[in-house]
C-alpha positions as CSV (number, residue, x, y, z in Angstrom):
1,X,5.2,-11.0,16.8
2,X,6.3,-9.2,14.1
3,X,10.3,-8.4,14.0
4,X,13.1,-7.5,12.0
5,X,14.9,-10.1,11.8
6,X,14.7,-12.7,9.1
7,X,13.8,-12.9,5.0
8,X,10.8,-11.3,3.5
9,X,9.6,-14.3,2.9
10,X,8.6,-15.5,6.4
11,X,7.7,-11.9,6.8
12,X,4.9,-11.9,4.1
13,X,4.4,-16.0,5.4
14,X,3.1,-14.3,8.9
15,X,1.4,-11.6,7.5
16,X,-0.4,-13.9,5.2
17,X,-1.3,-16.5,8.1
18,X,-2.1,-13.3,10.1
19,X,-4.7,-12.3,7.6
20,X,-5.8,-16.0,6.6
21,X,-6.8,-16.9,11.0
22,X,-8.8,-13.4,10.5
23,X,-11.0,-14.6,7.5
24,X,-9.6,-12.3,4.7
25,X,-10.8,-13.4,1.2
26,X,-7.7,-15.0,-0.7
27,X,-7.8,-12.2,-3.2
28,X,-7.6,-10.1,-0.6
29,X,-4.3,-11.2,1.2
30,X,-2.7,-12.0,-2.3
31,X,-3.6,-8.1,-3.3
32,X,-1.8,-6.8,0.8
33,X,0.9,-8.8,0.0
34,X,1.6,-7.3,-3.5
35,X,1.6,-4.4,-2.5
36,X,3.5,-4.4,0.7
37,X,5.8,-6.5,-1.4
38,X,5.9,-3.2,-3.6
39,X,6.3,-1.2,-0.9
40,X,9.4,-2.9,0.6
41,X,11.0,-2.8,-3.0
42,X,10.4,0.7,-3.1
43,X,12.3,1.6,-0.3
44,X,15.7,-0.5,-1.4
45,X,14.1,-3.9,0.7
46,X,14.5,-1.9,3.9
47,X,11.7,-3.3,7.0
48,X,8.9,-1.4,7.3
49,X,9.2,-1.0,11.0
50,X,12.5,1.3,10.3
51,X,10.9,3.4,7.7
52,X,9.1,6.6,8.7
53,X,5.6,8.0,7.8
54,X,8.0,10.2,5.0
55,X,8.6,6.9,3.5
56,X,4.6,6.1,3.3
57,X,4.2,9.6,2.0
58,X,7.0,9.4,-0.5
59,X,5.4,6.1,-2.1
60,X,2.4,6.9,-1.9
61,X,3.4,10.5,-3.9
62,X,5.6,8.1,-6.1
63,X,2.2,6.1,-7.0
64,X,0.4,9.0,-8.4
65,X,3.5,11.0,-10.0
66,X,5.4,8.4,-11.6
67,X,3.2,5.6,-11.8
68,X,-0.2,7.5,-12.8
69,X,-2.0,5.4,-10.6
70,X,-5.7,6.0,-10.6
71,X,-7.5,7.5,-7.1
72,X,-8.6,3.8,-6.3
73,X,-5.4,2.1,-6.7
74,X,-3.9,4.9,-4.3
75,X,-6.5,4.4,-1.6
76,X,-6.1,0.8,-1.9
77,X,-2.1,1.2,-1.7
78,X,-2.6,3.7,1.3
79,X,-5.3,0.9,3.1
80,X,-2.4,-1.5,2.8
81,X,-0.1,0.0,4.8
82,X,-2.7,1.8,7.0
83,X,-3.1,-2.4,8.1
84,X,0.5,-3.1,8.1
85,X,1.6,-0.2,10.4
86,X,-1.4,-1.0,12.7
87,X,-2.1,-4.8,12.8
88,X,1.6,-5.4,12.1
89,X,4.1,-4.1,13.0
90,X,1.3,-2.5,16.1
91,X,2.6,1.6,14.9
92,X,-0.3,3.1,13.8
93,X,0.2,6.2,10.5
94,X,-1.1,9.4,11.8
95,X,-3.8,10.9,10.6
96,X,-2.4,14.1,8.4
97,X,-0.3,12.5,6.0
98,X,1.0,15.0,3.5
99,X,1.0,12.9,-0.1
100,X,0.2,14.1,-3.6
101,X,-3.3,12.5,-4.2
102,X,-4.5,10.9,-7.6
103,X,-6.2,13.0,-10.2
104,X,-9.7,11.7,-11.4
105,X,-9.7,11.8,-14.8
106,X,-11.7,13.9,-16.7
107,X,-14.8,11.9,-18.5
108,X,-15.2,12.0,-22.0
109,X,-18.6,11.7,-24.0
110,X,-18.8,8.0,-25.2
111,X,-20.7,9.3,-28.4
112,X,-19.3,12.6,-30.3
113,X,-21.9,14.6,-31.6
114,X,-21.0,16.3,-35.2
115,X,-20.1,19.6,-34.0
């Protein structure tokens, strides 16, 4: 079980054995933990199970106003802590979470033409 007490390093130990007796790919795991790691720092090395879906929302806003993150990146961040909330700590996100999403960025010919 998952609880509050104790470092963040046997936190992100059980979440990485958690992941590891479910067959995740090692790049996998390594890429969860970074960015619950991330996460955590975000939000002053509070426990996820005391922060709020306003807290997801806020770094997952923070990602794509401040950090430019592209709309991958984002949905990758926001998959991270969809499994955390859920597997984890076993308190699933809602649905309707109210973030600012990535912008695509526009695509630019690779070859100008003279006019």
């Amino acid at each position: 079980m998952f609880c509050i007490q104790g470092n963040i390093t046997s936190h992100l130990s059980f979440i990485h054995e958690h992941m590891f007796a479910r067959l995740y790919v090692m790049r996998t795991i390594d890429t969860y933990l970074y960015w619950i790691k991330y996460y955590i720092n975000y939000n002053h090395k509070t426990h996820p199970a005391e922060l709020s879906e306003q807290h997801v929302e806020s770094f997952l806003t923070f990602l794509s106003a401040n950090r430019n993150v592209a709309i991958s990146t984002q949905g990758v961040a926001l998959n991270v802590l969809v499994y955390l909330y859920r597997e984890i700590i076993k308190t699933p996100l809602s649905l309707n979470m109210n973030f600012a999403k990535s912008k695509r960025t526009p695509k630019f010919p690779a070859v100008l033409t003279p006019q």
